[in-house]
N, C-alpha and C positions, 0 to 999 in steps of 0.2 A: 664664706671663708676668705680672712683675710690672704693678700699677696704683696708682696716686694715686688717693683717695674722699676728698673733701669731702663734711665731713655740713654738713649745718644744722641746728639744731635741738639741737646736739649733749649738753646734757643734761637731755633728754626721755626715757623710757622706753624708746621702741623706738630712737632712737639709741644708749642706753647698752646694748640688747641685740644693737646687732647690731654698734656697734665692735669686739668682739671675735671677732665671727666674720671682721669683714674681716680683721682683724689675723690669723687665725688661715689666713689663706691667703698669707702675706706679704706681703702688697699695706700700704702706705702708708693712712694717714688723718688729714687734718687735722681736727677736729674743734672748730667754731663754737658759742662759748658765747657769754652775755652779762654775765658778771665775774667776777671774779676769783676769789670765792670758791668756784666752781665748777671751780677746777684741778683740786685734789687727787683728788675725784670722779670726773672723767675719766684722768687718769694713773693710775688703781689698777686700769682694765678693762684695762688691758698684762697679760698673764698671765707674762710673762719680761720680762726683758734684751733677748732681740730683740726684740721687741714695741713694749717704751718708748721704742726708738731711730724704731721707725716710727708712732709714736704724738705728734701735735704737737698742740697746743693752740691754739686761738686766741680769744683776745676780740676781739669784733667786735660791734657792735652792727647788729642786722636793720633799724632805724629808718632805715640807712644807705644801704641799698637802696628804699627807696619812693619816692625820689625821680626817680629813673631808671634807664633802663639802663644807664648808665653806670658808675654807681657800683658795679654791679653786676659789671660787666667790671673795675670796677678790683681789684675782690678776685677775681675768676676771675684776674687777669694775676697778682697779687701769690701766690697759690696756686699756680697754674699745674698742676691736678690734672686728672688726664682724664674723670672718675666726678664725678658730682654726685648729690648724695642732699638733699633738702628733706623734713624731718621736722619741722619748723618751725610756729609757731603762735604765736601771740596767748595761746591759752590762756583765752579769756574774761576775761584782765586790761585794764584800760583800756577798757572799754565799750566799742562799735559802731563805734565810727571807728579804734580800736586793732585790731580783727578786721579792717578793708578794710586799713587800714595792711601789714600784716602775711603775711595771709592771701593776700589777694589782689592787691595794690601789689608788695610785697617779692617772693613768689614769681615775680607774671608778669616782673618785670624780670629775675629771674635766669632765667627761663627763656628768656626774647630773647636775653640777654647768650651764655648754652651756646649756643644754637643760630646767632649769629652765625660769619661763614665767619674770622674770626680767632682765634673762641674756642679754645682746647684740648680742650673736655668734647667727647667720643665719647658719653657715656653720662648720661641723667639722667632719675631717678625722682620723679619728684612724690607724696607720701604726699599723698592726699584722701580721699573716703569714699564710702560705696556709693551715696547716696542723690542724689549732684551730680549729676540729669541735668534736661535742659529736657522730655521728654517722654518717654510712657512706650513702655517698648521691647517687643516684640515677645514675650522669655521670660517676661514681669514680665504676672500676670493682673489683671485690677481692681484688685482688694483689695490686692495688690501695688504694686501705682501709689499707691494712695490713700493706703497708709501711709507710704508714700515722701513722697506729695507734705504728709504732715498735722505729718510733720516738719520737713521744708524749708521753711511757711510758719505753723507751729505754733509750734515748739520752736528750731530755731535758723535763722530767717530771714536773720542778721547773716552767720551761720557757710556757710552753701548758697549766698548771693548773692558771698560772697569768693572760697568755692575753687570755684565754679562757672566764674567769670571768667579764675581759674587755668587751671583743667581745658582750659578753650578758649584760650588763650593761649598752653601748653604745644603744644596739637594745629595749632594754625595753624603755631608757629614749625617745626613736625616739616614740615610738606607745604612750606613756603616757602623753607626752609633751603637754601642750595647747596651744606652738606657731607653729600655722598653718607652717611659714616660715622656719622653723627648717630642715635642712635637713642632719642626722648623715651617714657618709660613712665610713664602715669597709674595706679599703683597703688591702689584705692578698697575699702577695709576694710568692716566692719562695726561693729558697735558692739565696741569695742577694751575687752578685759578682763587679768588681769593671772594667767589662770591659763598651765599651763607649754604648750610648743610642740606641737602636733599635727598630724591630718591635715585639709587642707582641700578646700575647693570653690571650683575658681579659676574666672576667665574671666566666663561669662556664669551669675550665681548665679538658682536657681530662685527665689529670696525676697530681697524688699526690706528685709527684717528678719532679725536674727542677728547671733552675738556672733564674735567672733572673737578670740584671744589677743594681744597684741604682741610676744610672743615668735614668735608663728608671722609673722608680719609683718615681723618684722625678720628672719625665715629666708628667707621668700618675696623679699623686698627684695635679700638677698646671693646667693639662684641666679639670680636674672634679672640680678644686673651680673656674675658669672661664667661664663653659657651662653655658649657659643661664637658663635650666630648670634640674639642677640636682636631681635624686631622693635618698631617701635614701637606702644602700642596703649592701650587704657585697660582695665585688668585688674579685674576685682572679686574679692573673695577674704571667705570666710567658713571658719567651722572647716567641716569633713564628713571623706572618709572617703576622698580619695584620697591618696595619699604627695605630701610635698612637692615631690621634683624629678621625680614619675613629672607630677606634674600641673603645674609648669613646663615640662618639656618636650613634653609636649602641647599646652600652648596654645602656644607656640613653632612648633612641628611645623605645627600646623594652623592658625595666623596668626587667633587668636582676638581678639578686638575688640570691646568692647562699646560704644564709639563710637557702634554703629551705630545709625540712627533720629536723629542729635542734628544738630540744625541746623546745626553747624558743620560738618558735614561738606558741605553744599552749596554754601557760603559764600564 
């Protein structure tokens, strides 16, 4: 079955890694840049003639969406793709109010707007990071907490308080949604590096710390909008040592969640 994927983000690293894996199943992708001079870039991951035809381009500025949900819907309508993929960021450009802007503003609106019962979007990934949690969970030992927590309020206090806000925003609209089909995935990496694709450690990772490829990221990214029965969840993903789709379908299979322990879930 063909699909429509709206990326955000669209040229970012692991968007430009994994446009062509969409493309590479024939599925449609529009792909959200912020100018112009950013076409050419994108139009050269088409590997063919069929590809380029399914391969669109958009400039759209993210600043568009922080204002609300609306705005947000209005490029969901003008799209009108089923797959939504937020790979999206600030970037540490524009200081601290440019990260809430962005990060946390831009995303949670689109992610109200997918989860709204008029939306189109069936499916939508939220790229965050391992360390967005309010409290420490259950597989995660001291030491593990503590360097979680020494980053979060150390090293990027701006960046953990934005897509933290996300992260929860994404998960309420998932439980509140009245479309049954709706399925929201927090996706949360590790420290993102730029060697080639591997095996990882999905789900619920043993360590708060660890690198991971964005190559493998954006592989992880494209079998979780292609499983047939995806649930919704917050995934953490590091490199290790299991196969990519042996370890997407496991956590699938066995409705793996790292949610759990976080406030929001009571809420």
């Amino acid at each position: 079955m063909s699909h429509h994927v709206l990326l955000l983000g669209g040229h970012g690293k692991i968007a430009q890694l994994l446009t062509p894996l969409l493309l590479h199943r024939n599925w449609t992708v529009t792909s959200v840049i912020r100018s112009q001079e950013q076409v050419p870039a994108i139009q050269a991951l088409a590997p063919d003639e069929s590809a380029k035809k399914r391969l669109h381009v958009l400039v759209h500025s993210l600043e568009d969406l922080v204002q609300s949900s609306a705005a947000a819907s209005a490029l969901l309508d003008q799209v009108r793709a089923d797959y939504v993929v937020w790979s999206a960021g600030a970037g540490g450009k524009g200081g601290p109010e440019r990260t809430l802007a962005i990060d946390r503003d831009a995303a949670s609106h689109l992610a109200q707007a997918a989860a709204a019962p008029q939306s189109p979007v069936t499916r939508f990934v939220l790229v965050s990071y391992l360390g967005s949690r309010r409290t420490q969970p259950s597989w995660w030992d001291a030491e593990q907490w503590a360097a979680a927590q020494h980053v979060n309020s150390k090293i990027l206090p701006t960046y953990y308080e934005a897509k933290l806000a996300a992260d929860e925003v994404l998960y309420k609209a998932v439980k509140t949604t009245a479309k049954k089909d709706f399925v929201g995935i927090d996706l949360r990496p590790g420290s993102l590096t730029d060697s080639q694709e591997g095996t990882v450690e999905l789900g619920k990772t043993t360590n708060s710390r660890g690198a991971v490829s964005r190559a493998t990221v954006a592989r992880i990214t494209d079998l979780l909008l292609a499983h047939a029965n995806p649930k919704s969840a917050w995934i953490d993903l590091l490199d290790g040592s299991e196969d990519a789709q042996a370890a997407v379908d496991r956590v699938v299979a066995e409705g793996v969640d790292a949610v759990e322990g976080e406030p929001v879930v009571k809420e």
